[in-house]
Backbone as CSV, one residue per row, in Angstrom:
resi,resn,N_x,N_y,N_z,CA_x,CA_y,CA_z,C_x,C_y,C_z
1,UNK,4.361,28.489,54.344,4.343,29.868,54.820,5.402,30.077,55.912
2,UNK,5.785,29.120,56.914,6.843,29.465,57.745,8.040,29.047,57.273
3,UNK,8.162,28.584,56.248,9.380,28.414,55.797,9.585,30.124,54.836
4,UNK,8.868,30.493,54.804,9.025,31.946,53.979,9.305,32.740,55.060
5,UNK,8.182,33.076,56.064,8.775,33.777,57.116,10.260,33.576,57.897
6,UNK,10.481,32.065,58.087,11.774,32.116,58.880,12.759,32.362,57.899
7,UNK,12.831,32.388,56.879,13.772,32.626,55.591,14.193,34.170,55.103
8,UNK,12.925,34.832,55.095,13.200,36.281,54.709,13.494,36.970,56.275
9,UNK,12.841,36.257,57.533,13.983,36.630,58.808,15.399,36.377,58.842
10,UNK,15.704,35.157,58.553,17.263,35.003,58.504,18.176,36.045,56.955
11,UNK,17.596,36.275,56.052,18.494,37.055,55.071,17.880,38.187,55.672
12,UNK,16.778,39.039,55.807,16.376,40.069,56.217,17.582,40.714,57.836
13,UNK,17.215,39.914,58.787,18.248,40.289,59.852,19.654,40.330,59.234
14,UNK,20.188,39.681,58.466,21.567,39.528,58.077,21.484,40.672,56.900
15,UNK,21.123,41.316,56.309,21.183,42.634,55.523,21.193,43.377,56.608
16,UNK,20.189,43.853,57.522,20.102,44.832,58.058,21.571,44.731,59.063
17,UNK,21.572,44.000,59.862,22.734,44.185,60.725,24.174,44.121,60.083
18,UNK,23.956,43.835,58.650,25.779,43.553,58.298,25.799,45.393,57.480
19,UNK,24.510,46.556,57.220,24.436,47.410,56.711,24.463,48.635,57.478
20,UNK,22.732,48.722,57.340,22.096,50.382,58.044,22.543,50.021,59.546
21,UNK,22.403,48.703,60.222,22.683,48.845,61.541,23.818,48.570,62.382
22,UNK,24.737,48.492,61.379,26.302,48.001,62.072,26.828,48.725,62.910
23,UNK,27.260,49.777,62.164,27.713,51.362,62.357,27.109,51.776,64.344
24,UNK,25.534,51.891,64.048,25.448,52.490,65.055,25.306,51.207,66.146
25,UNK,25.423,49.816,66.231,25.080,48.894,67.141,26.708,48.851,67.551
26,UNK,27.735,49.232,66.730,28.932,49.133,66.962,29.529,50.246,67.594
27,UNK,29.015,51.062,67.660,29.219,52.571,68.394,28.654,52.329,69.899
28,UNK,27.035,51.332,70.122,26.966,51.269,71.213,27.821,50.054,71.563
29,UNK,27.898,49.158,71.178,28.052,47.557,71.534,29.714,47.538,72.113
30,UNK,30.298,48.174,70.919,31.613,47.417,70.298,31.443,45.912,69.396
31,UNK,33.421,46.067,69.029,33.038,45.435,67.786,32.822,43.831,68.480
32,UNK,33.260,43.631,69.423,33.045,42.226,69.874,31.768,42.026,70.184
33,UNK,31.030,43.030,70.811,29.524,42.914,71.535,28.876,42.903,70.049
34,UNK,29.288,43.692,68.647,28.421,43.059,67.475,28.289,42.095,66.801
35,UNK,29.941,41.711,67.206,29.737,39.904,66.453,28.981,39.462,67.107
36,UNK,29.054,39.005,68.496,27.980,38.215,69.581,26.743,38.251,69.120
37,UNK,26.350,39.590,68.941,25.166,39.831,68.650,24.508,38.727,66.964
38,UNK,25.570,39.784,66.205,25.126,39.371,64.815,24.997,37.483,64.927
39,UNK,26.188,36.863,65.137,26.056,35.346,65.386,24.949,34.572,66.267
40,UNK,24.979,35.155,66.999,23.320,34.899,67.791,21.837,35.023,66.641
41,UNK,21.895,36.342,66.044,20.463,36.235,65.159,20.912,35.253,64.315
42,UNK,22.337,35.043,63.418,22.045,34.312,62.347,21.824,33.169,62.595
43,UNK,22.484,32.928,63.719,22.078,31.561,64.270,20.367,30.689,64.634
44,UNK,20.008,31.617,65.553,18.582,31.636,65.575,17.343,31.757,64.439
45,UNK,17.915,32.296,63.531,17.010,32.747,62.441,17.423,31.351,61.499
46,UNK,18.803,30.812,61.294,19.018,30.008,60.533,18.529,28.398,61.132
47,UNK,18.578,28.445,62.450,17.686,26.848,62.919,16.413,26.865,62.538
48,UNK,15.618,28.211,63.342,14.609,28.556,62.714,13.865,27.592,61.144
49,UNK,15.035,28.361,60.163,14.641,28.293,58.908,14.736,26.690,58.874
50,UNK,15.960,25.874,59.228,15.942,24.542,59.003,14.709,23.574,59.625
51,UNK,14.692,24.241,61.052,13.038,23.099,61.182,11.690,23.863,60.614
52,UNK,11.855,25.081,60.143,10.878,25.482,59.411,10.534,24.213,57.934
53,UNK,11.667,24.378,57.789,11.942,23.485,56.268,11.367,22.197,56.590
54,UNK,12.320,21.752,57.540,11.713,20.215,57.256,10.606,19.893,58.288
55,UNK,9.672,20.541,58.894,8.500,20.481,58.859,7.715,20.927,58.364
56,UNK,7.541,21.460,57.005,7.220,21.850,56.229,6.816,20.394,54.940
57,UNK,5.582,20.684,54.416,4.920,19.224,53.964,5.471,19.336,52.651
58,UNK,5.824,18.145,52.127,6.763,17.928,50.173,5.371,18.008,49.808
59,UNK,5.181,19.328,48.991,4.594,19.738,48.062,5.085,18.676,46.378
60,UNK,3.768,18.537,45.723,4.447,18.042,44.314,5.551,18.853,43.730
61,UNK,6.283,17.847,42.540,7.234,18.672,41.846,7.096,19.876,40.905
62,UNK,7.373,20.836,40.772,7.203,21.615,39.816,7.455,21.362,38.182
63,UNK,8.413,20.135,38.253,8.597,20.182,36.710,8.775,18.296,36.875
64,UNK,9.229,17.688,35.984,9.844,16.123,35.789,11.466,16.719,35.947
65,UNK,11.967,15.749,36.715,13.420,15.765,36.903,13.866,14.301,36.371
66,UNK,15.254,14.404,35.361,15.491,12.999,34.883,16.846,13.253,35.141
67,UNK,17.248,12.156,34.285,18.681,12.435,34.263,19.767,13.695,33.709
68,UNK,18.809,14.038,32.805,19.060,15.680,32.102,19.837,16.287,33.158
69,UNK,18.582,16.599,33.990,18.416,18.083,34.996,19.791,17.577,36.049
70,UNK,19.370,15.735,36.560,20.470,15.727,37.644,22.195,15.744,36.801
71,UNK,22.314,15.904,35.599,23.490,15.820,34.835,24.094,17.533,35.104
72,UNK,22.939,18.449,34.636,23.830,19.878,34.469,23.079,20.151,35.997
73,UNK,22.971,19.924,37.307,22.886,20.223,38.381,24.210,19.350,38.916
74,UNK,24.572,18.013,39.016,26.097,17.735,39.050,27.110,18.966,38.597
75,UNK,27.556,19.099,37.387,28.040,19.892,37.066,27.929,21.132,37.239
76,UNK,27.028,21.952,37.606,26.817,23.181,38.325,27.174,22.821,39.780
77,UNK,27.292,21.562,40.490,27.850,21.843,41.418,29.033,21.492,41.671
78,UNK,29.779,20.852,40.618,31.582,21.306,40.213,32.020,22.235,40.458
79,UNK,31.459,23.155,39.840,31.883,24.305,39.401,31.551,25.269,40.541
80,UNK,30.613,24.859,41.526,30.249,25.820,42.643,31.545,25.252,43.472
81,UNK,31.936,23.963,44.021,33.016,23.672,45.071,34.273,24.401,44.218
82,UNK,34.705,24.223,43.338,35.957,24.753,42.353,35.842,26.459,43.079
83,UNK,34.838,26.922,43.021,35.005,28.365,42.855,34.727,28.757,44.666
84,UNK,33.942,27.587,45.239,34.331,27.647,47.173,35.656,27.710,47.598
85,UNK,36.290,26.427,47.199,37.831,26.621,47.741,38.839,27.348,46.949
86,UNK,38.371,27.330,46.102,39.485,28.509,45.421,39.110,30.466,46.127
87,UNK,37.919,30.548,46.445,37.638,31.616,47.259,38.502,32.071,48.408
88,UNK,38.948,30.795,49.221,39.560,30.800,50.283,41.036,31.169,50.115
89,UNK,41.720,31.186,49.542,43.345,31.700,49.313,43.162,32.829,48.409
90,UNK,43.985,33.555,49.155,43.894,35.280,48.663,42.863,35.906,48.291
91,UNK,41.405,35.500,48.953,40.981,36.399,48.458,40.302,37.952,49.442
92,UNK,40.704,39.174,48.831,40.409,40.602,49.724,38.876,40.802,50.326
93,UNK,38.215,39.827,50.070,36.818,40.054,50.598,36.741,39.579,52.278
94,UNK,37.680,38.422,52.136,37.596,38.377,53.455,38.092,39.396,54.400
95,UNK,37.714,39.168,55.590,38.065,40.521,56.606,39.640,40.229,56.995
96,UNK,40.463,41.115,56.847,42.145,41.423,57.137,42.098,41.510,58.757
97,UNK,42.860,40.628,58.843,43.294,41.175,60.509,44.630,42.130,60.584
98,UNK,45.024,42.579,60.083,45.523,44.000,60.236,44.744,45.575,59.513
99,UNK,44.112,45.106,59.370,43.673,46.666,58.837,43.185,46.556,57.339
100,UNK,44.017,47.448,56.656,43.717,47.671,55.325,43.581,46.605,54.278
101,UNK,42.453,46.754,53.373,42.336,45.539,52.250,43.499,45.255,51.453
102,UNK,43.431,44.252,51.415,45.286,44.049,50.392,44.456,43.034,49.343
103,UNK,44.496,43.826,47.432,44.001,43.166,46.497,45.110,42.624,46.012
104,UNK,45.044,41.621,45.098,46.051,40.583,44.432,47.002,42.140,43.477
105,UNK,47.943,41.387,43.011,48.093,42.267,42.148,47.486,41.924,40.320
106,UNK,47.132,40.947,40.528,46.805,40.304,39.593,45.566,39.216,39.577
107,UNK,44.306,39.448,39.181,43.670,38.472,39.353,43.591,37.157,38.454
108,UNK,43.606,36.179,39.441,44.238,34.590,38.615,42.920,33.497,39.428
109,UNK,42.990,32.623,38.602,42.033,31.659,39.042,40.482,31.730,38.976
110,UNK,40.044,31.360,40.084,38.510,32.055,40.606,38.165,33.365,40.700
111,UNK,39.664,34.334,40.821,38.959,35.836,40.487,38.922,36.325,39.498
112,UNK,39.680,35.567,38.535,39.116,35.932,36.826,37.764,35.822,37.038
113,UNK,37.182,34.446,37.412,36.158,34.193,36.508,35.105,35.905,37.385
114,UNK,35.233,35.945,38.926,34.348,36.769,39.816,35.108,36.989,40.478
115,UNK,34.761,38.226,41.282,35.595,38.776,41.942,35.177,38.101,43.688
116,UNK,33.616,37.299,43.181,32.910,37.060,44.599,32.614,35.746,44.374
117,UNK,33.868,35.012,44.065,33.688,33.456,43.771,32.784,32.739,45.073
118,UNK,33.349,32.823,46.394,32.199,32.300,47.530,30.479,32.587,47.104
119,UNK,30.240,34.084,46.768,29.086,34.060,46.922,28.142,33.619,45.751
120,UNK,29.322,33.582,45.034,28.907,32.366,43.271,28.393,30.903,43.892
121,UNK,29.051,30.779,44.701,29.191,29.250,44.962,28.204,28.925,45.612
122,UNK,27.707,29.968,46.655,26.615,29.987,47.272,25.156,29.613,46.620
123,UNK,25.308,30.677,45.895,24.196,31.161,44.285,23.982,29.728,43.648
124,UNK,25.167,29.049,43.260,25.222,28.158,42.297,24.404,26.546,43.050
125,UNK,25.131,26.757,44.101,24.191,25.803,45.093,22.596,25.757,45.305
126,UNK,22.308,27.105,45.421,20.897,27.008,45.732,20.156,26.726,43.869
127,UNK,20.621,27.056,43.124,20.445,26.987,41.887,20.146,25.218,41.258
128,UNK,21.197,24.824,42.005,21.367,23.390,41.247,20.295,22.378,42.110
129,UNK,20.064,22.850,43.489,19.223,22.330,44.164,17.568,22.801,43.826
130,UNK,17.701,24.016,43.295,16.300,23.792,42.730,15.914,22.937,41.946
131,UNK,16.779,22.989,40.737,16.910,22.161,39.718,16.238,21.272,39.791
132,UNK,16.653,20.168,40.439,16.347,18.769,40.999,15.552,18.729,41.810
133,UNK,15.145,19.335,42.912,14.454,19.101,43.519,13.513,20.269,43.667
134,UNK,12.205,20.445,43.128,11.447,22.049,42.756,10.177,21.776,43.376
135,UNK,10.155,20.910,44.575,9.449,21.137,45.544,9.344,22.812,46.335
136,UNK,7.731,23.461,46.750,7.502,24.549,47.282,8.685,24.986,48.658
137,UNK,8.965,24.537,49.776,9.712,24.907,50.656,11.254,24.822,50.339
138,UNK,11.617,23.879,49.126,12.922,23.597,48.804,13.468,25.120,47.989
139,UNK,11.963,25.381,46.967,12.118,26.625,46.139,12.558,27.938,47.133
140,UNK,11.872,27.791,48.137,11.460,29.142,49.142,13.360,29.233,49.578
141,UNK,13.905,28.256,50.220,15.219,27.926,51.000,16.275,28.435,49.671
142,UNK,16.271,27.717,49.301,17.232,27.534,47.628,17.688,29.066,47.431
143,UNK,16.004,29.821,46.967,16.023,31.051,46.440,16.562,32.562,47.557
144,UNK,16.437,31.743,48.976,16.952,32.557,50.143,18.314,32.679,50.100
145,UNK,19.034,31.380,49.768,20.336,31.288,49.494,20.931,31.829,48.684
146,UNK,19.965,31.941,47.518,20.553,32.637,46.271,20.568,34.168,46.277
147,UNK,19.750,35.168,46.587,19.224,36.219,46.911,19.969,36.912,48.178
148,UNK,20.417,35.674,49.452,21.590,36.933,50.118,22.992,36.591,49.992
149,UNK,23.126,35.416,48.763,23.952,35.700,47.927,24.917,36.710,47.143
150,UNK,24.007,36.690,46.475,24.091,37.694,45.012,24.002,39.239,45.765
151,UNK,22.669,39.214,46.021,22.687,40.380,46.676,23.889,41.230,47.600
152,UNK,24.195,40.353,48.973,25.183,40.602,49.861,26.492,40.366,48.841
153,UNK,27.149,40.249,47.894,27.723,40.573,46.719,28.190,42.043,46.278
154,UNK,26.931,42.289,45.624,26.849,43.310,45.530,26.923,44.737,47.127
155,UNK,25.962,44.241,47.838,26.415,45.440,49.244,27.735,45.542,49.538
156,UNK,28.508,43.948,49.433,29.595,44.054,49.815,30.852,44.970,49.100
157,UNK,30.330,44.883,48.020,31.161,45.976,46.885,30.893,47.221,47.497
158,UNK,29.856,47.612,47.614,29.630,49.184,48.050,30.480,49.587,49.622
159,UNK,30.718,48.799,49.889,31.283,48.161,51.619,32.505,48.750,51.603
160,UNK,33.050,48.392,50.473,34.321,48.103,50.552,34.625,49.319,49.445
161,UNK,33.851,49.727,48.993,34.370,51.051,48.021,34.022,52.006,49.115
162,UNK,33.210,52.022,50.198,33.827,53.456,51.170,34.456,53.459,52.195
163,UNK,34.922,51.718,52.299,35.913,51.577,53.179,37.052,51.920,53.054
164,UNK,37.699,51.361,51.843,38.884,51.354,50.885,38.434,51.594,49.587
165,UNK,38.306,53.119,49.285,38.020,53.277,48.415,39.029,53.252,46.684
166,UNK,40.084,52.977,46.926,40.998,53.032,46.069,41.887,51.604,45.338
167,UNK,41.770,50.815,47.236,42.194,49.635,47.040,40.891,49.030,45.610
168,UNK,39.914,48.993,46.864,38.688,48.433,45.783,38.201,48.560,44.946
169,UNK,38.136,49.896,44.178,38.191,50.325,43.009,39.077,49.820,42.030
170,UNK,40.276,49.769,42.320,41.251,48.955,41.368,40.891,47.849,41.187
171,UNK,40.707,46.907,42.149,40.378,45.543,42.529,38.977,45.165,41.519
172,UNK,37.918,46.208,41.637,36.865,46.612,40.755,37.475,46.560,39.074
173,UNK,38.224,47.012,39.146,38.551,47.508,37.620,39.199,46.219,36.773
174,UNK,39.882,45.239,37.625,40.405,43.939,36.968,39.395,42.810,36.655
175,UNK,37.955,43.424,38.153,38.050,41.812,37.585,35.983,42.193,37.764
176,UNK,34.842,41.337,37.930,33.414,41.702,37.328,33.034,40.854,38.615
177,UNK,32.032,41.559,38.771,31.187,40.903,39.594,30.228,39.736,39.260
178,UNK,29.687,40.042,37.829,28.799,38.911,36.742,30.058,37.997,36.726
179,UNK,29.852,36.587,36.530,31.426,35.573,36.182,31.112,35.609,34.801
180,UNK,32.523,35.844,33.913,33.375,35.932,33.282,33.360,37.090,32.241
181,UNK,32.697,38.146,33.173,32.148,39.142,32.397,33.858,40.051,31.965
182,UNK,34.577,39.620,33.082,35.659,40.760,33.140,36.836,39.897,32.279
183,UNK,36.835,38.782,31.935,37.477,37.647,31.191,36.903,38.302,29.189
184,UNK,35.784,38.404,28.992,35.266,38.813,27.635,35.492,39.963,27.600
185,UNK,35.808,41.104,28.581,36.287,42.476,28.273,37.780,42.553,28.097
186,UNK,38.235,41.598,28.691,40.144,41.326,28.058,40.433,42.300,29.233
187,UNK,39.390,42.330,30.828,40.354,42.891,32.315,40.746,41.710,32.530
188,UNK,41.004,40.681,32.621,41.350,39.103,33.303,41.500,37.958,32.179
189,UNK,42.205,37.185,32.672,42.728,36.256,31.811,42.092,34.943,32.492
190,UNK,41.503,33.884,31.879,41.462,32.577,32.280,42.255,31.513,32.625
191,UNK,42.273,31.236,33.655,43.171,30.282,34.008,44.260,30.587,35.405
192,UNK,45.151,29.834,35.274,45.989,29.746,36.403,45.359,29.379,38.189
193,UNK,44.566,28.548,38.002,43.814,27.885,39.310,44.890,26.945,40.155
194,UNK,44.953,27.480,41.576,45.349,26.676,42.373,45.345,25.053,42.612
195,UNK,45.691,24.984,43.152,45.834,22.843,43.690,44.654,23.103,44.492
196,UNK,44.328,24.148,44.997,43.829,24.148,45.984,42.264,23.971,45.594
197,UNK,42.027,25.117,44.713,40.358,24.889,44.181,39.859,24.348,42.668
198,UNK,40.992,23.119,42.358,40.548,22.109,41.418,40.536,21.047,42.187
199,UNK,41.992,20.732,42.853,41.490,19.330,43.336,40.852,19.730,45.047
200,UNK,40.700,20.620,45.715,40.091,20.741,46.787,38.415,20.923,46.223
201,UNK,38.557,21.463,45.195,36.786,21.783,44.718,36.238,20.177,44.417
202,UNK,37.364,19.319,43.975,36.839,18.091,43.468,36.629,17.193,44.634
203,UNK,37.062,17.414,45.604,37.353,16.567,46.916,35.883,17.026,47.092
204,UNK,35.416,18.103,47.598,34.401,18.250,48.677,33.272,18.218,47.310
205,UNK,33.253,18.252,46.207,32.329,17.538,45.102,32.198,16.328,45.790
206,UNK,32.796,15.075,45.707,32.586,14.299,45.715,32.471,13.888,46.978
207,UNK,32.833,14.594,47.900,32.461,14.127,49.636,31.067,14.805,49.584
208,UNK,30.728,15.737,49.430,29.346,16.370,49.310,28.183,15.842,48.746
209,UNK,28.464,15.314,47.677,27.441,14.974,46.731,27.357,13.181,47.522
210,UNK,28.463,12.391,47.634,28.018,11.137,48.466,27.603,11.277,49.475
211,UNK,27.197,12.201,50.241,26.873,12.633,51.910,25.358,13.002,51.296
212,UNK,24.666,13.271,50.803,22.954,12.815,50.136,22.729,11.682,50.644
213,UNK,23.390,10.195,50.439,22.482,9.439,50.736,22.373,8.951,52.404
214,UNK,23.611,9.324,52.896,23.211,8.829,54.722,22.249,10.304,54.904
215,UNK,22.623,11.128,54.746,21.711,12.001,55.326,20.473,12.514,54.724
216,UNK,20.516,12.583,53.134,19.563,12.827,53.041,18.387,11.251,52.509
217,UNK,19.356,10.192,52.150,18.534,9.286,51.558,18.275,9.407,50.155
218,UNK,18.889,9.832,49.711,18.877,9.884,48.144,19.949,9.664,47.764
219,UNK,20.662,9.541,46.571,21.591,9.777,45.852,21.982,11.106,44.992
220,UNK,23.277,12.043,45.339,23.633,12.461,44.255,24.534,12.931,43.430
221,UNK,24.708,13.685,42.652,25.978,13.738,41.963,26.154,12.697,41.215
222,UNK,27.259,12.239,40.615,28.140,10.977,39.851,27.609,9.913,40.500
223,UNK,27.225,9.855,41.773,26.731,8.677,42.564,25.358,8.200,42.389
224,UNK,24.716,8.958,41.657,23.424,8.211,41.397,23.601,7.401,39.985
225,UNK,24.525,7.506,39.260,24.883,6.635,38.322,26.113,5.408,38.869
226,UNK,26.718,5.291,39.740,27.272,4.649,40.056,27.254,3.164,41.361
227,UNK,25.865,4.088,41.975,25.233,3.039,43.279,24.351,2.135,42.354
């Protein structure tokens, strides 16, 4: 139960203040007094959630996990680092320090597949960790991740269509928010991925997935077949 409460506090505060309450906390605050602010709750709400978690008692598993599940949860989390660092070069979601949104002219790589490859990656994470591990507080965390995900995804589109309404609209029109929805409509083409988010996605795959066993004591990824 407190892993639910500190969970729907940390995505709950982070909707409300990145939405309905920006505007006017930024009118009183300024924009520096709202970051302070905003980084303070997420912060608090997100320790919160972590010793919520792990004092929180391992409930049984929800399903049998074998090698199956840890095979396409590896691979779902390929494909989540691939589409993390490839997020990071050019893409318009992040905030511009000069002003106006500047979209590709062309979407290539990770924005074929989404236009919100980070918050895929996010999604895809909490996804693959259910997978495998479908313990009650793991489900509760996982599905928090996934949900202000996807969700904050989507707000963020609406964000940015009355911010820049023209830039983003175009930007809208090349490429899908679903992955590879805008690839099967023939707006985007597959392919052309950076150095950056094949072999940077493969790097922190495999630094990620070996960092399970000092910290968490398990094995995973490729490494539970290989230890």
């Amino acid at each position: 139960m407190m892993v639910l409460i500190a969970a729907t506090a940390f995505v709950g505060t982070h909707f409300l203040l990145s939405h309905p309450l920006r505007a006017p906390l930024v009118a009183r605050m300024g924009e520096k007094g709202f970051l302070g602010l905003y980084s303070l709750v997420a912060a608090v709400t997100l320790i919160w959630t972590i010793i919520a978690y792990r004092a929180a008692p391992v409930t049984p598993m929800l399903w049998p996990v074998g090698d199956a599940l840890w095979a396409v949860a590896t691979v779902i989390m390929l494909v989540a680092s691939i589409l993390l660092l490839g997020s990071l070069v050019g893409n318009p979601a992040m905030p511009h320090p000069d002003g106006p949104t500047m979209v590709p002219a062309e979407a290539k790589g990770v924005f074929a597949i989404t236009r919100h490859p980070m918050m895929w990656a996010f999604a895809l994470w909490g996804l693959a960790h259910i997978v495998v591990y479908p313990v009650t507080a793991n489900i509760i965390l996982s599905g928090a991740i996934i949900l202000l995900s996807l969700v904050g995804a989507a707000l963020q589109d609406r964000k940015k269509e009355q911010l820049t309404p023209a830039a983003w609209q175009h930007w809208e029109s090349r490429t899908s928010y679903w992955p590879f929805a805008a690839i099967l409509a023939g707006r985007a083409r597959f392919g052309q991925f950076g150095l950056h988010a094949l072999a940077g996605g493969l790097v922190v795959w495999l630094a990620a997935t070996w960092a399970h066993m000092p910290l968490a004591g398990w094995s995973a990824g490729i490494w539970r077949w290989l230890d």
